[in-house]
C-alpha positions as CSV (number, residue, x, y, z in Angstrom):
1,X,-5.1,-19.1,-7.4
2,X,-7.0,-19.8,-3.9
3,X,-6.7,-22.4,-1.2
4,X,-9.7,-23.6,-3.2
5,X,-9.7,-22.8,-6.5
6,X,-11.1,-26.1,-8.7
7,X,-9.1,-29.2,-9.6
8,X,-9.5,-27.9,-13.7
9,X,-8.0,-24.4,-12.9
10,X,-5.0,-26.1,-11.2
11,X,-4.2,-28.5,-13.8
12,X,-4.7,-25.8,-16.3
13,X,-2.1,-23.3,-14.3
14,X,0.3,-26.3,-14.3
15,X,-0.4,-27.2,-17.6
16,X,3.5,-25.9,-19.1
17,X,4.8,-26.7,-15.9
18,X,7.8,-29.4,-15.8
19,X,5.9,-32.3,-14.2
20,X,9.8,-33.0,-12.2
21,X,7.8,-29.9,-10.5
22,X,6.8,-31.6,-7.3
23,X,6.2,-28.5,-5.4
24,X,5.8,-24.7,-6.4
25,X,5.7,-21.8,-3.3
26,X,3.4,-19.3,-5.0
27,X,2.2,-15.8,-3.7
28,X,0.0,-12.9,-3.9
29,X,-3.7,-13.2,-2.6
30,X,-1.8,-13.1,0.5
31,X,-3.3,-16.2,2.2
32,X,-1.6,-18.6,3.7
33,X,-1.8,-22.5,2.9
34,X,-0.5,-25.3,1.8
35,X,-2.7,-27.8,-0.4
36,X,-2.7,-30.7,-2.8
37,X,-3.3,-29.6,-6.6
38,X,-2.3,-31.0,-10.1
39,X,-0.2,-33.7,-8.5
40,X,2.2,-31.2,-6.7
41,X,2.4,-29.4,-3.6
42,X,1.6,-26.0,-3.4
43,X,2.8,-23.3,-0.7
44,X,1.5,-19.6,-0.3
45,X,3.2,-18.8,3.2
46,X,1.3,-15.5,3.5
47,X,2.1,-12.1,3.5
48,X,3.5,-9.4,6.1
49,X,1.2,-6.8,5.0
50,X,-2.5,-7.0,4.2
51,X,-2.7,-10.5,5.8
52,X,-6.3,-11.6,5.4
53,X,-8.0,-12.3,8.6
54,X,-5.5,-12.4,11.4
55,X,-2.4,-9.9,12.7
56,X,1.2,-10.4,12.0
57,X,3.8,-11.7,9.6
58,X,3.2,-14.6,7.6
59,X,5.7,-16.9,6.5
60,X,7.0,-20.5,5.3
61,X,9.7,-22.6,6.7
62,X,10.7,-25.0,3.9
63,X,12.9,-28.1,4.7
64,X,11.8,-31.3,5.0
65,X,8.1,-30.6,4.8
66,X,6.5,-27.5,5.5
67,X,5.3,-25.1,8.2
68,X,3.7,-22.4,7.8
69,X,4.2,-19.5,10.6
70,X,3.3,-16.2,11.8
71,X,5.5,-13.9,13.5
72,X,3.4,-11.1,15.9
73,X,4.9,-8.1,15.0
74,X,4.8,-4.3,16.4
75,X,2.0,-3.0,14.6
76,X,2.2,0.7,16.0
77,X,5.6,0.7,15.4
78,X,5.5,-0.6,11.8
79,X,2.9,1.8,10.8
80,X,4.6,4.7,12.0
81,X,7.9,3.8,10.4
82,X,6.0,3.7,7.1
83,X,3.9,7.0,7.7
84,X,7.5,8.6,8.5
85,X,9.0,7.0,5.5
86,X,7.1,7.4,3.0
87,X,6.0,10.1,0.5
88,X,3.0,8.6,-0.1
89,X,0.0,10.8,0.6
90,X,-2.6,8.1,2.1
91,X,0.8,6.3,3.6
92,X,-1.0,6.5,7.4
93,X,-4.4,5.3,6.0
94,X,-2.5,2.4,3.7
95,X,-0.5,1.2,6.5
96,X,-3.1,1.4,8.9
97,X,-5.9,-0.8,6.6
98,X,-2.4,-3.6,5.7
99,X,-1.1,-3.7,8.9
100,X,-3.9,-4.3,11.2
101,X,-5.7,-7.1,8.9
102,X,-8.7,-4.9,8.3
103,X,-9.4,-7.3,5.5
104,X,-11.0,-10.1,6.1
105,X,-10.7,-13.6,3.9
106,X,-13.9,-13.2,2.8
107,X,-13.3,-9.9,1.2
108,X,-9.9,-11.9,-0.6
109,X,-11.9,-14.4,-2.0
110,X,-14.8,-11.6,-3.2
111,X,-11.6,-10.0,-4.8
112,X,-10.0,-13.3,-6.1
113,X,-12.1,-15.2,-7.3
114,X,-13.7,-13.3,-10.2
115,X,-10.0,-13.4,-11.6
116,X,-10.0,-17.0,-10.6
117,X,-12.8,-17.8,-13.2
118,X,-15.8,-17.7,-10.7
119,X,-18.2,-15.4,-9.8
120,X,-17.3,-14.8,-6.0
């Protein structure tokens, strides 16, 4: 589900869904937002790695209301700790692509949206 996925797919998604379900936090296209849908608020707060379009940590602060955040964070540092860490072969490669928001939105939504129901 997208920041703009259609009215139908929402209400669809929600269909089992409790409607004492006011508001759902949901996750992994990694893209921050907060919208409307179905009749209930909906909160991605983002990711920490592979962060579409801009640098750092992504998050939520839920209380009353919502604001969604972004924490800068020491790229170089990160990476390196993960290239060290890690016994995965491409592990400087991955880390360099997630870390440094190589991704753009655009290229979420090409990758999203198919499995969304739409063409791109």
């Amino acid at each position: 589900m997208l920041v703009d996925s259609g009215a139908e797919r929402w209400a669809e998604v929600f269909a089992d869904v409790d409607p004492a379900v006011t508001t759902v936090v949901c996750g992994h296209t990694h893209m921050p937002f907060t919208r409307l849908a179905a009749g209930r608020l909906v909160v991605n707060p983002g990711s920490v790695g592979m962060p579409y379009g801009r640098l750092g940590a992504h998050w939520a602060l839920l209380g009353p209301g919502v604001e969604l955040r972004r924490t800068l964070l020491d790229v170089a540092a990160a990476a390196a700790r993960i290239a060290a860490d890690s016994t995965f072969e491409q592990a400087v490669e991955w880390a360099d692509y997630c870390l440094n928001a190589r991704a753009t939105e655009e290229d979420a939504f090409a990758i999203f949206a198919p499995r969304d129901g739409r063409d791109s």
